[in-house]
C-alpha positions in Angstrom: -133.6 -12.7 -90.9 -135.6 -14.5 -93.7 -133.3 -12.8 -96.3 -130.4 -14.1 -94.4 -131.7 -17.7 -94.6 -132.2 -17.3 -98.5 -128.6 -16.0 -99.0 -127.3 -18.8 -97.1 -129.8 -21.4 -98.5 -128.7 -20.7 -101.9 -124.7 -19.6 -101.3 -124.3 -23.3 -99.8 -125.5 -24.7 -102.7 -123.1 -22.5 -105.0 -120.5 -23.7 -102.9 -121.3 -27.3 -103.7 -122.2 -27.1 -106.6 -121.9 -25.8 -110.6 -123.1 -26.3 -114.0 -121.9 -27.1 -117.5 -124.3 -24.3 -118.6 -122.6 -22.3 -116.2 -119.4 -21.4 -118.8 -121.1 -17.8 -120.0 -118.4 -15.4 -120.5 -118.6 -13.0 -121.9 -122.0 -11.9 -122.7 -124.8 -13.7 -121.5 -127.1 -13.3 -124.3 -128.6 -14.7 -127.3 -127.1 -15.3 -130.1 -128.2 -12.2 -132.6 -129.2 -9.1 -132.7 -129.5 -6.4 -129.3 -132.6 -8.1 -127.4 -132.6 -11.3 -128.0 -132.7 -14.0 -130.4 -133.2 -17.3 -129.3 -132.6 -21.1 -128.8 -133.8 -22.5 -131.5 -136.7 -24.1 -130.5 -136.6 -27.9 -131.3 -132.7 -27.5 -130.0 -134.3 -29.0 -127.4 -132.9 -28.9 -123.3 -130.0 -30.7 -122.8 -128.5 -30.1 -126.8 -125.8 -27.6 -127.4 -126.1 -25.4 -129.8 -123.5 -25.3 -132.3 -122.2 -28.9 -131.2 -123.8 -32.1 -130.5 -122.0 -33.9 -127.7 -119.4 -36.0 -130.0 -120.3 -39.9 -129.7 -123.5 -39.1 -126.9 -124.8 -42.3 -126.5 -126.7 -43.5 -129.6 -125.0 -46.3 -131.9 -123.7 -45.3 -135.4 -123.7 -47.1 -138.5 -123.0 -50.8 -138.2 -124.5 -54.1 -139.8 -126.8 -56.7 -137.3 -126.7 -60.3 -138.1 -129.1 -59.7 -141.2 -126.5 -57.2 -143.0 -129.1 -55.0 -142.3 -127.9 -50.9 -141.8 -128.7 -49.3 -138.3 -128.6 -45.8 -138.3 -128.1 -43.4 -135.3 -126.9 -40.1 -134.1 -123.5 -40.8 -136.3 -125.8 -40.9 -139.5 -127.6 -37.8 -138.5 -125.3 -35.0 -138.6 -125.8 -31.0 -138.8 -123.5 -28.1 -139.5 -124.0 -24.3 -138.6 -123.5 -21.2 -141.2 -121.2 -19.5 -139.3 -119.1 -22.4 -139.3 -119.4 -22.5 -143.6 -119.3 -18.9 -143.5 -115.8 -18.9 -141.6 -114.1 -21.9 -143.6 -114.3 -23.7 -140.9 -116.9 -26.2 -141.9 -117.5 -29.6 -139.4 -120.0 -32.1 -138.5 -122.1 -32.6 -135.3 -123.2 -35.8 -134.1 -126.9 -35.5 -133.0 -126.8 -34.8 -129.4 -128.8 -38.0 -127.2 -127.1 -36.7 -123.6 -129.1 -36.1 -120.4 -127.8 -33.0 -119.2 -130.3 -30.5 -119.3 -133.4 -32.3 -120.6 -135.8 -31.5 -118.2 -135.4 -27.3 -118.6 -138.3 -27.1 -121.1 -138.7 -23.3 -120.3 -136.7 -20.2 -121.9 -135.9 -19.0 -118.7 -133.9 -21.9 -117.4 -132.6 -23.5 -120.6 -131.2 -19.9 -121.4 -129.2 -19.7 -117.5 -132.0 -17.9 -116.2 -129.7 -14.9 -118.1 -133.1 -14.1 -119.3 -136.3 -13.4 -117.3 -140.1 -12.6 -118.0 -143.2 -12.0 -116.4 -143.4 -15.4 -114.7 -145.0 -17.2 -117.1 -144.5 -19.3 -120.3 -144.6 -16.7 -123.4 -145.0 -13.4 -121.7 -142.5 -10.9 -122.7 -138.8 -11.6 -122.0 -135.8 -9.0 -121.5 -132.0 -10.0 -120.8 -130.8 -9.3 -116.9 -127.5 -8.0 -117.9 -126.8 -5.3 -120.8 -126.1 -6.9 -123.8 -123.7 -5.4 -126.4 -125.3 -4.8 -129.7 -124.2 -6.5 -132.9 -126.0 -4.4 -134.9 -125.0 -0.7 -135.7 -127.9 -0.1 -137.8 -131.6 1.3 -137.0 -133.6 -1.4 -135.7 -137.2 -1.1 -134.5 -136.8 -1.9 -130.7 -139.7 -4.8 -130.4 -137.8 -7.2 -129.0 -139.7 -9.2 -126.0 -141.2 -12.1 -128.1 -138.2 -12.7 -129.9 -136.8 -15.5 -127.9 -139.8 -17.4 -128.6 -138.6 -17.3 -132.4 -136.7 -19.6 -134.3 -132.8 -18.2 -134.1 -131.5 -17.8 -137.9 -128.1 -18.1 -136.3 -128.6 -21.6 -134.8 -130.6 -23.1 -137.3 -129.2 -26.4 -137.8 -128.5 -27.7 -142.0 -128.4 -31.8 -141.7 -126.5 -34.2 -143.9 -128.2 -37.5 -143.0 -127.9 -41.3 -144.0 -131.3 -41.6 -143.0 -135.0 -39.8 -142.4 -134.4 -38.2 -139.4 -137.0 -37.2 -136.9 -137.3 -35.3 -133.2 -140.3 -35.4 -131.3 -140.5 -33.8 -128.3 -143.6 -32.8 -125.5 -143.3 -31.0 -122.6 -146.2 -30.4 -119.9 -145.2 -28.1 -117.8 -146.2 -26.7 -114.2 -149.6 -25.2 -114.5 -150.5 -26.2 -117.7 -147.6 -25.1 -119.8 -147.4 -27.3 -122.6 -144.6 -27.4 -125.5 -144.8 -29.1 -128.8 -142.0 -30.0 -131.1 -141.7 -32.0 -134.4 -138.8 -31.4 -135.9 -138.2 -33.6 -139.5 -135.3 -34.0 -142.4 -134.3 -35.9 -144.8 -131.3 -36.4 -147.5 -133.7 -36.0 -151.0 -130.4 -36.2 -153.1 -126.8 -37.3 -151.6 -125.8 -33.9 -151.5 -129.2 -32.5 -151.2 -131.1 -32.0 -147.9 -134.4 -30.5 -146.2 -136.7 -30.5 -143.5 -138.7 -28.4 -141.4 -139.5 -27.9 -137.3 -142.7 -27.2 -136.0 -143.4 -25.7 -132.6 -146.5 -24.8 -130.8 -147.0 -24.0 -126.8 -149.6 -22.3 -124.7 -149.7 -21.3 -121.2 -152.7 -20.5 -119.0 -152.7 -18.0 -116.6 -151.7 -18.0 -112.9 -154.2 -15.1 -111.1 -156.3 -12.5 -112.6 -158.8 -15.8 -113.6 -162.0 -14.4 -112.3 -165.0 -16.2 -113.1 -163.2 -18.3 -116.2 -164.2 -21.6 -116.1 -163.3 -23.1 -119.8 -159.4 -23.3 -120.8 -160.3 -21.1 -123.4 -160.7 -18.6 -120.8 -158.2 -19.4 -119.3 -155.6 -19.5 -121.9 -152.6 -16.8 -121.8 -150.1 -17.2 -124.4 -150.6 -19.1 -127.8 -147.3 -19.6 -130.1 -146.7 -21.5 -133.5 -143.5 -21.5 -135.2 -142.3 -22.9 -138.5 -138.9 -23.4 -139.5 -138.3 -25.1 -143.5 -135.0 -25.4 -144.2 -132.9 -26.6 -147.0 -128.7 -26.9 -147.9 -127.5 -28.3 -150.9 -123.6 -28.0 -152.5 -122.2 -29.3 -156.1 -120.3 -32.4 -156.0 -117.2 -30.8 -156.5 -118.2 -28.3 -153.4 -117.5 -25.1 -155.3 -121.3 -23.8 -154.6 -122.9 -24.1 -151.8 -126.7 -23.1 -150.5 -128.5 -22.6 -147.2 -131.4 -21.4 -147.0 -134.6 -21.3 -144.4 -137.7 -19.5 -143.9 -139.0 -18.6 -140.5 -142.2 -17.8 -139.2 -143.9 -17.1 -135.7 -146.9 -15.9 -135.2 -147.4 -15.2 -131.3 -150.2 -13.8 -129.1 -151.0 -12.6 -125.1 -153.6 -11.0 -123.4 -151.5 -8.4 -121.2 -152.3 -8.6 -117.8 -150.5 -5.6 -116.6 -149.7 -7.6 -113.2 -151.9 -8.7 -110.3 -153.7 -6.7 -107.6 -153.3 -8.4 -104.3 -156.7 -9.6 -102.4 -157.9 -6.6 -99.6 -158.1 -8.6 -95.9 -161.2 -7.7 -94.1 -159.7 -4.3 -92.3 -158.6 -3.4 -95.9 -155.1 -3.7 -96.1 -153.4 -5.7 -98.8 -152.0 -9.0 -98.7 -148.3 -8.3 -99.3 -148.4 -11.3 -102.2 -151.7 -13.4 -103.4 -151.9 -15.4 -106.5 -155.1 -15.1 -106.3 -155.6 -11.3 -107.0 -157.2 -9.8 -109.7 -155.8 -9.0 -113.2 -154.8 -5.1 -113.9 -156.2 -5.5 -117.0 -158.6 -6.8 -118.6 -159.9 -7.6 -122.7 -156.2 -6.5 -123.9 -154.1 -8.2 -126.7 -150.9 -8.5 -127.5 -149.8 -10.1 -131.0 -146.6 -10.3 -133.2 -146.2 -12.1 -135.9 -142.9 -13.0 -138.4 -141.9 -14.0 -141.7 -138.3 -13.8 -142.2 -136.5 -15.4 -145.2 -132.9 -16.0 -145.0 -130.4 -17.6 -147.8 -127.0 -18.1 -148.0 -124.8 -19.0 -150.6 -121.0 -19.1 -151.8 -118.9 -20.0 -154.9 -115.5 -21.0 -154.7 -113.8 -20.3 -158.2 -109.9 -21.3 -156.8 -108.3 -22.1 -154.0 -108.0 -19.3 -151.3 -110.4 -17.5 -153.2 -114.4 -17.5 -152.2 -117.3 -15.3 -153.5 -120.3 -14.8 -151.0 -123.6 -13.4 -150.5 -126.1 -13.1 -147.5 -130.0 -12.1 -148.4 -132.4 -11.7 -145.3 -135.6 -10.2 -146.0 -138.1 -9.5 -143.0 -141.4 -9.2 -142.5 -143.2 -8.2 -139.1 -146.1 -6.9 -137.8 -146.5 -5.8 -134.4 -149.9 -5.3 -132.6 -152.1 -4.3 -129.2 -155.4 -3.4 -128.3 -157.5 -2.5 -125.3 -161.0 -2.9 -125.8 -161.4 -2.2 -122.2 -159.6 1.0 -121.4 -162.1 3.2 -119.8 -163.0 0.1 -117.2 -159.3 -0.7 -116.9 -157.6 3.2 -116.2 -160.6 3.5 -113.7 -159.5 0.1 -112.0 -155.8 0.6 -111.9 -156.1 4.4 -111.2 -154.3 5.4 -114.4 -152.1 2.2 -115.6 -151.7 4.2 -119.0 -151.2 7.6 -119.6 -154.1 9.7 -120.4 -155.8 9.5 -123.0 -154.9 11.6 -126.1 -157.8 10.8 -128.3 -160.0 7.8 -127.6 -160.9 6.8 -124.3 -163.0 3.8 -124.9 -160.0 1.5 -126.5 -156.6 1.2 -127.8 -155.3 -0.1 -131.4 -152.0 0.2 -132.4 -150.5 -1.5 -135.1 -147.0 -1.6 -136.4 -145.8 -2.8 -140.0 -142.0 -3.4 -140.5 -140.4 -5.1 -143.8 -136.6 -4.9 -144.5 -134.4 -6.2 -146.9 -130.5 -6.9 -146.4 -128.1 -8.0 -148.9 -124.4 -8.8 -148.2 -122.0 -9.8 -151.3 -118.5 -10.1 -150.8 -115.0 -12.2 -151.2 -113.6 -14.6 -148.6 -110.8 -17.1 -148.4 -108.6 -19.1 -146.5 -105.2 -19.4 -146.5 -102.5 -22.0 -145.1 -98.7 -21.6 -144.3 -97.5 -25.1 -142.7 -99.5 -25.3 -139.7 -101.0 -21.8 -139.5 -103.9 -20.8 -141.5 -105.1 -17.2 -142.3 -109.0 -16.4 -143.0 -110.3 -13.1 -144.4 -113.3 -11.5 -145.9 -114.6 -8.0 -147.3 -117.9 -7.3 -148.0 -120.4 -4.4 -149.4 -124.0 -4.8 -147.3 -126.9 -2.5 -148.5 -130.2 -2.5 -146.0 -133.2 -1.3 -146.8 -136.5 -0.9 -144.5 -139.3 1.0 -144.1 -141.8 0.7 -141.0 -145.1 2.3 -141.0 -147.3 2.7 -137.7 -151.1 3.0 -137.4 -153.1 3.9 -133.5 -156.7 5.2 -133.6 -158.0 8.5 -132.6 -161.5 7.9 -132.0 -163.9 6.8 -134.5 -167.0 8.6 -136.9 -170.2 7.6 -137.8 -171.1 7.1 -141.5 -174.9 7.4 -142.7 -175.7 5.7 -145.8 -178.6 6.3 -147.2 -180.4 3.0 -148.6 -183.4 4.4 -150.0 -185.5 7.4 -149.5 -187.4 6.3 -146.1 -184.3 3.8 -144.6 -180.4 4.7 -143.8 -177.5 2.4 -142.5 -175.2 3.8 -139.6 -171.6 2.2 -140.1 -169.0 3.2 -137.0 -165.7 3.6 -138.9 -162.2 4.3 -137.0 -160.1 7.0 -137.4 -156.6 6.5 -137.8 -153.5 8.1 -137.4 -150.7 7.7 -139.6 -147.2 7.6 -139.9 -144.3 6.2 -141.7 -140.0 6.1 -142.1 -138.3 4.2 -144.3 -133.9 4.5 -144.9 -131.5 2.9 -147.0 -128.2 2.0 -145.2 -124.6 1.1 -146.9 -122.2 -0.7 -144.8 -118.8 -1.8 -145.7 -116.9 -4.5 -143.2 -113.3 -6.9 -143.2 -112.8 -9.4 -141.1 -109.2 -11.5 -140.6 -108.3 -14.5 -138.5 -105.4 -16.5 -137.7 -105.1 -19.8 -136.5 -102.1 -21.3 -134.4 -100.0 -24.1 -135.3 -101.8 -25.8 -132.2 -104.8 -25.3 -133.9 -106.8 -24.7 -130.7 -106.0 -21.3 -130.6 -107.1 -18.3 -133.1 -107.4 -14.4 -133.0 -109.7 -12.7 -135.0 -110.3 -8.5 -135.7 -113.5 -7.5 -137.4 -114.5 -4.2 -138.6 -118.2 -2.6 -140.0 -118.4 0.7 -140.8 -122.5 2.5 -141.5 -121.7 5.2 -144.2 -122.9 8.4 -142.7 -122.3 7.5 -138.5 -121.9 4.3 -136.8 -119.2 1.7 -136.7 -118.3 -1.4 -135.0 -114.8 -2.7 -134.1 -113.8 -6.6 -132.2 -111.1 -8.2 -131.6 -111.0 -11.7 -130.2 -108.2 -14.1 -128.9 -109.2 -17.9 -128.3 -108.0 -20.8 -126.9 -108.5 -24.0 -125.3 -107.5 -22.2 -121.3 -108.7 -18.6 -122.2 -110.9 -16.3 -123.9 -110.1 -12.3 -124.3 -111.8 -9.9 -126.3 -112.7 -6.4 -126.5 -115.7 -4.7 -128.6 -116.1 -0.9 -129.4 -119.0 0.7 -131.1 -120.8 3.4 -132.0 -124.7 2.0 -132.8 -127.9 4.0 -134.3 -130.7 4.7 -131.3 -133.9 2.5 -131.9 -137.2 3.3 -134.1 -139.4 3.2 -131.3 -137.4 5.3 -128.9 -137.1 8.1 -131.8 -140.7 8.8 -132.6 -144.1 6.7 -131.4 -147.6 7.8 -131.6 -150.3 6.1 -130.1 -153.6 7.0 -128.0 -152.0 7.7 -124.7 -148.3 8.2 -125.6 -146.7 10.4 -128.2 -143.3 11.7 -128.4 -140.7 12.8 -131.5 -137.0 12.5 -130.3 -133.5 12.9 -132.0 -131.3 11.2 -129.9 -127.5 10.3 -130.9 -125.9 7.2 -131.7 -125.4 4.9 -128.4 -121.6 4.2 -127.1 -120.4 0.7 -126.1 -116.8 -0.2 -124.7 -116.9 -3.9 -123.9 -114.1 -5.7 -122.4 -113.9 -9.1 -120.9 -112.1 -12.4 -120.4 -112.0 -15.6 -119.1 -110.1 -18.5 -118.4 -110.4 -22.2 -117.0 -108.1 -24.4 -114.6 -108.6 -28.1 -114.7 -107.6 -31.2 -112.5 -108.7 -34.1 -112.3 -112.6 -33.8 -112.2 -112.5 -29.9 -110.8 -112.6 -27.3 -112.7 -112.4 -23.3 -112.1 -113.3 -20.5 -114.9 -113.3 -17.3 -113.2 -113.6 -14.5 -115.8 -115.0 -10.4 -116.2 -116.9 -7.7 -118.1 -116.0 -4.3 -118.2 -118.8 -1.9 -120.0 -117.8 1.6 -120.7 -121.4 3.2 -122.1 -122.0 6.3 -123.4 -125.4 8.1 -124.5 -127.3 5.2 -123.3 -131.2 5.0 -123.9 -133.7 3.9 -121.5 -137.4 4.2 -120.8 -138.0 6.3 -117.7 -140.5 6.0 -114.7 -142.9 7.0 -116.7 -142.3 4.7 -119.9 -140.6 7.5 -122.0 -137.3 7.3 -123.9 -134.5 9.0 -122.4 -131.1 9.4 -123.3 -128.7 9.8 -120.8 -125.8 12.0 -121.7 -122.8 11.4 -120.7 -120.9 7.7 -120.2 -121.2 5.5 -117.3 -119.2 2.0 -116.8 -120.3 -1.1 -115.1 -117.9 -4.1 -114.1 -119.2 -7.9 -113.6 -116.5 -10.7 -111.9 -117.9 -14.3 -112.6 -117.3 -17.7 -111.3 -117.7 -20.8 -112.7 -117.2 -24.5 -110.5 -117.3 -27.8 -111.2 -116.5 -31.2 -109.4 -117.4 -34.3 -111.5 -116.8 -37.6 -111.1 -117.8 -41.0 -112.9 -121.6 -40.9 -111.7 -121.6 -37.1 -109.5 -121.6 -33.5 -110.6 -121.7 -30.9 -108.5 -121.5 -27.5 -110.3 -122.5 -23.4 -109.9 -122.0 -20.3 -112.1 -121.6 -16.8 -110.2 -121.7 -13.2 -111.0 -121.1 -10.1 -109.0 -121.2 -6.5 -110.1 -119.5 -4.5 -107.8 -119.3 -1.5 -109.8 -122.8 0.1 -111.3 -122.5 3.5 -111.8 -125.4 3.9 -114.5 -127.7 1.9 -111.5 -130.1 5.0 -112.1 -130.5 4.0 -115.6 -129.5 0.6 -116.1 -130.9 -2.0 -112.8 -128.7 -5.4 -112.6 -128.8 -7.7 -109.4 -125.6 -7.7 -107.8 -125.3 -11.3 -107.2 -126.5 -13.7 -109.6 -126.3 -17.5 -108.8 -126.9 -20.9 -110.9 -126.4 -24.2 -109.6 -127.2 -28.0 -110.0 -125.9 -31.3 -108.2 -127.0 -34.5 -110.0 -126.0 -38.0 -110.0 -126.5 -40.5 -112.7 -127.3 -44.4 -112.1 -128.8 -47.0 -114.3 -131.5 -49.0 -113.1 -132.2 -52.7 -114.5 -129.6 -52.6 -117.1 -131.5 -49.9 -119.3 -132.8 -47.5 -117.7 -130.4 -44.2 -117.5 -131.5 -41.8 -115.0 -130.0 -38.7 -113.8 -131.5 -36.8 -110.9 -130.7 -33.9 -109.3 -131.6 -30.2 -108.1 -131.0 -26.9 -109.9 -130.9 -24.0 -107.7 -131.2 -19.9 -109.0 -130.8 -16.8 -107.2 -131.0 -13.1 -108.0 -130.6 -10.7 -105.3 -133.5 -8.1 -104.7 -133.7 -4.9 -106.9 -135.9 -2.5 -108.6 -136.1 -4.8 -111.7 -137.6 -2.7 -114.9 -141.6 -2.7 -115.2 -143.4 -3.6 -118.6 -145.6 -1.5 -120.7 -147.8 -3.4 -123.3 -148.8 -0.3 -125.5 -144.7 -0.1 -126.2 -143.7 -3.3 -125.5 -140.7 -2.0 -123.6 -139.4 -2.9 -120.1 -139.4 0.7 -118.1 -137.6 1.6 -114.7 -139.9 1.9 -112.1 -138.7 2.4 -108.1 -142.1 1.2 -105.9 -141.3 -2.8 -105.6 -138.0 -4.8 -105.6 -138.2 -8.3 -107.0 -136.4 -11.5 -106.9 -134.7 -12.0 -103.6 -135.4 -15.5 -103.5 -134.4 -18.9 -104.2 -135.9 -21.1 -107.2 -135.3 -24.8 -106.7 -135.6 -27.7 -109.7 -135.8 -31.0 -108.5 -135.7 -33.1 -111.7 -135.1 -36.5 -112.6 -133.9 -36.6 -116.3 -134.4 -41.0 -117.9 -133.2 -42.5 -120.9 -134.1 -46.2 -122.1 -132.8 -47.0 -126.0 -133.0 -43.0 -127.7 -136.1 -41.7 -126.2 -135.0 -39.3 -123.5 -138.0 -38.0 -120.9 -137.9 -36.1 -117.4 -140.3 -35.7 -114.4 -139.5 -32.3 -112.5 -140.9 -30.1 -109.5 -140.7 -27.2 -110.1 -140.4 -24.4 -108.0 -140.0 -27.1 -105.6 -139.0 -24.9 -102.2 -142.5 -22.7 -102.5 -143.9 -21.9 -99.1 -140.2 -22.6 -97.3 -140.0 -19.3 -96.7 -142.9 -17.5 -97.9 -146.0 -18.1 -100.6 -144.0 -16.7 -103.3 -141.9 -14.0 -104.9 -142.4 -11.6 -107.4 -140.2 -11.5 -110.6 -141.2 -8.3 -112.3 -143.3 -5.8 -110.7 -146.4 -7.1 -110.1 -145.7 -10.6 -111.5 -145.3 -13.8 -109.5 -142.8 -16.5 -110.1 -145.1 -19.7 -111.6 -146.5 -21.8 -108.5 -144.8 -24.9 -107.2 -146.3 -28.0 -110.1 -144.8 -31.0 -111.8 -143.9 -31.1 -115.1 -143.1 -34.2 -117.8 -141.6 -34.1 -120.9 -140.3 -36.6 -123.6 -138.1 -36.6 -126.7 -138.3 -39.3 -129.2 -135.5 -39.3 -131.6 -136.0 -41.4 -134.5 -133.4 -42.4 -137.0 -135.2 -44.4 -140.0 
């Protein structure tokens, strides 16, 4: 009966209601490669990337009574690479809109199309299967990369004036966000900046006796972002260039154990239960350097080359492991060596070079875009876990001797150099709203990647086939308690999908689909071991998108359904997915723009994938369904000049019709707490 109220609850919202982050087809991931990539952080809520909202609400450039310049989100524009790289280069205004300001976390300012353990900076994994975009071995860590700077959306700025974003957010249960995000023109045609970031989160059960915040604390994240474009003044050459760094850390809790009532029994769900483990560590840390640059010597005619070089190291311990499997009753394998702690460290560097000719080419009102290129990759990742330790007696002179405990580690290394070759062609319509584009990579010696992609201002259809190499991780990992060699085959992905919008007046319909077609697909089973499934399942998703807006009102709601799961054994989706927000916007004494609403999610219950620190991989797992519930937002988002701040609930419906709900095994959603949040932009 309960889960009948939910359904309802939320279904009458969806009904009422949608979102202009609801618009999501096809995919439903980050931008990047398989697993995630993320907003760019200091692209704060409420922006969009690759576009500021043209105009917003900020003034542009204009003269006050003294002559004197006033500078604004029209003197602070950005441009994207891919929008250089495709000759398609254009200006954003600096987006100062409310829509979205108060979704500080990744969860929610991603469409919930991402979830994690609960919590602020624990690991993240995408709901629905994402296609990959990269054919190519990649390691397979990939649950702290939303939490990273995105190379794809980095934003390049061309500004009048200095230009700076501040922006704080304290979350619910002491969450707390920091962004300062800086540029400046040095030269007219010269500019650079650079974004800090910084957030923490404490954590929500498994506290014990902690009484200082240091104790307390759960996840700890810096980033750094410096960035800097600069072209000639005829615009032959051009340069873009960043480097990014995160370093990122988290005591692994493994999930909570529910408080025992006084027959014994369990408490079904208890944020107050103990921790399954104790004295672990998580940390990942990134240095990634990225340039870009291209030389036009004619018209028509562009030379081009891409240079990412990588640098990542990937770590865990359990100081604690004997105390911890004897509390959990096994929560890691046994152990193969040492059964006092775990270490495991992983080193990756890469290096990825893409040269190649591009060009542009118009006929009347049609234009035709093309580019071949030559991409050589090279990367070598070595792994270190312990296997005990030894004792080392030096002798310091004939009567006295030092003992020194040294570790013993095991070893091992793989390192690869790929070739790819790739074309890509477009063609834009007379109407200039509409394009189709075809893109082809080829991986000398097995793997390839084929797209296709028709656009327009009503529809969108594409189709992507590939053939992609299986991940590091899942091929060979050696640690203390898991160890396994594998030679799986390359991974098979058919992706279809579509979808089109119907406006009038203020209502507007975007149904659309996806249609997967997957084929040696690699998973981690129940007991956090990489399979490969032989064979090729499909999966279809419908999806919905509503909107009703009117001067002051919107009421709007994303949906998707997937009917059709026949990989459900290997691959768990909910079956109904839900977003959706009503606000209203008012101004109150002339300058004070407020827009307050209530955002609504929903997943229904399944046996969501289980995480494993040691591996950092998601696993299946068939004990506890998740989810099942609705998450409710009420927010108020306020503007007065160009500073831009929100007071939100969160989790606003908790105890309506239970404590809580889990959303990973063993995880609670974050309690019901208010959060603030401000965003100074400052133009001079």
């Amino acid at each position: 009966m309960i889960g009948c109220l939910r359904f309802l609850v939320c279904f009458v919202f969806c009904l009422l209601a949608t979102s202009a982050w609801a618009q999501q087809f096809p995919g439903g991931g980050f931008p990047g490669s398989q697993g995630g990539g993320a907003l760019q952080p200091g692209s704060f809520p409420g922006t969009q990337t690759g576009g500021g909202r043209p105009g917003g609400s900020g003034a542009g450039v204009g003269l006050d009574d003294s002559t004197k310049v006033i500078y604004g989100p029209k003197t602070a524009r950005f441009f994207l690479e891919s929008d250089v790289f495709n000759n398609r280069k254009q200006l954003y205004i600096t987006d100062t809109a409310l829509v979205g300001t108060h979704q500080y976390e990744y969860t929610r300012r991603n469409q919930n199309l991402y979830t994690d353990l609960g919590n602020l900076g624990t690991p993240m994994r995408p709901v629905f299967y994402q296609t990959p975009t990269q054919i190519g071995q990649q390691q397979g860590y990939y649950v702290f990369s939303p939490y990273a700077f995105n190379t794809e959306t980095v934003r390049y700025y061309d500004t009048k004036s200095p230009f700076t974003d501040m922006y704080l957010a304290l979350g619910a249960r002491n969450q707390n966000i920091l962004n300062f995000d800086f540029t400046q023109n040095i030269k007219q045609r010269l500019n650079a900046g650079f974004n800090v970031q910084r957030f923490t989160s404490e954590k929500q059960f498994g506290v014990g006796s902690a009484r200082t915040a240091t104790e307390r604390l759960l996840a700890q994240n810096w980033g750094l972002l410096l960035h800097v474009n600069y072209r000639t003044e005829d615009d032959r050459y051009t340069l873009l260039a960043h480097f990014n760094h995160m370093n990122h850390s988290l005591p692994d809790q493994g999930g909570s154990v529910p408080t025992a009532r006084p027959d014994g029994t369990l408490l079904a769900f208890d944020y107050d239960g103990q921790a399954k483990l104790v004295g672990t560590l998580g940390w990942e840390r990134r240095s990634d350097v990225h340039i870009y640059q291209q030389y036009v010597p004619a018209q028509g005619f562009q030379f081009f080359h891409r240079l990412d070089y990588q640098r990542h190291v990937n770590n865990y311990k359990d100081d604690n492991l004997a105390a911890n499997q004897a509390f959990t009753r096994g929560f890691y394998p046994k152990a193969l060596y040492d059964s006092t702690r775990i270490q495991q460290d992983v080193f990756w560097h890469s290096i990825d070079n893409t040269f190649g000719i591009k060009g542009i080419y118009t006929r009347g009102k049609s234009s035709y875009n093309y580019r071949l290129y030559y991409r050589p990759r090279y990367f070598s990742q070595s792994s270190e876990y312990n296997q005990g330790s030894r004792s080392i007696i030096t002798k310091t002179s004939s009567t006295q001797s030092t003992t020194q405990v040294v570790s013993q580690l095991g070893e091992y290394s793989n390192s690869k150099l790929e070739n790819y070759v790739g074309g890509w062609l477009g063609y834009y319509f007379p109407d200039s709203l509409t394009r189709l584009t075809a893109e082809a990579e080829y991986l000398l010696g097995g793997g390839y990647r084929l797209q296709g992609l028709l656009e327009s201002k009503a529809f969108t259809a594409g189709f992507t086939s590939l053939q992609a190499a299986p991940t590091l991780i899942s091929q060979r990992f050696n640690s203390d308690v898991y160890q396994w060699t594998n030679n799986f085959g390359l991974r098979r992905t058919q992706h279809a999908y579509g979808q089109f919008s119907v406006r009038y007046k203020g209502v507007t319909v975007s149904p659309g689909a996806d249609f997967w077609l997957l084929g040696n697909y690699i998973y981690f089973d129940e007991k956090g071991l990489p399979q490969q499934n032989k064979g090729e399942f499909s999966m279809f998703r419908t999806g919905l998108g509503l909107s009703v807006k009117t001067a002051r009102f919107l009421a709007s709601t994303q949906a998707y359904y997937t009917p059709l799961n026949s990989g459900d054994g290997v691959l768990r989706v909910p079956k109904l997915f839900l977003n959706a927000r009503v606000q209203y916007d008012f101004i109150y004494a002339k300058v004070l723009h407020i827009q307050t609403g209530i955002d609504v999610h929903y997943k229904s219950s399944y046996f969501a994938d289980a995480y494993m620190p040691v591996t950092q991989q998601y696993y299946l797992q068939n004990v506890e369904e998740v989810e099942g519930a609705v998450l409710a937002d009420v927010f108020a988002n306020m503007r007065v000049n160009r500073v831009r701040f929100f007071l939100k609930l969160s989790h606003a419906n908790q105890g309506l019709f239970g404590p809580g709900y889990y959303v990973s095994p063993g995880f609670p959603q974050i309690q019901r707490g208010l959060c603030f949040g401000v965003d100074w932009l400052l133009f001079d």
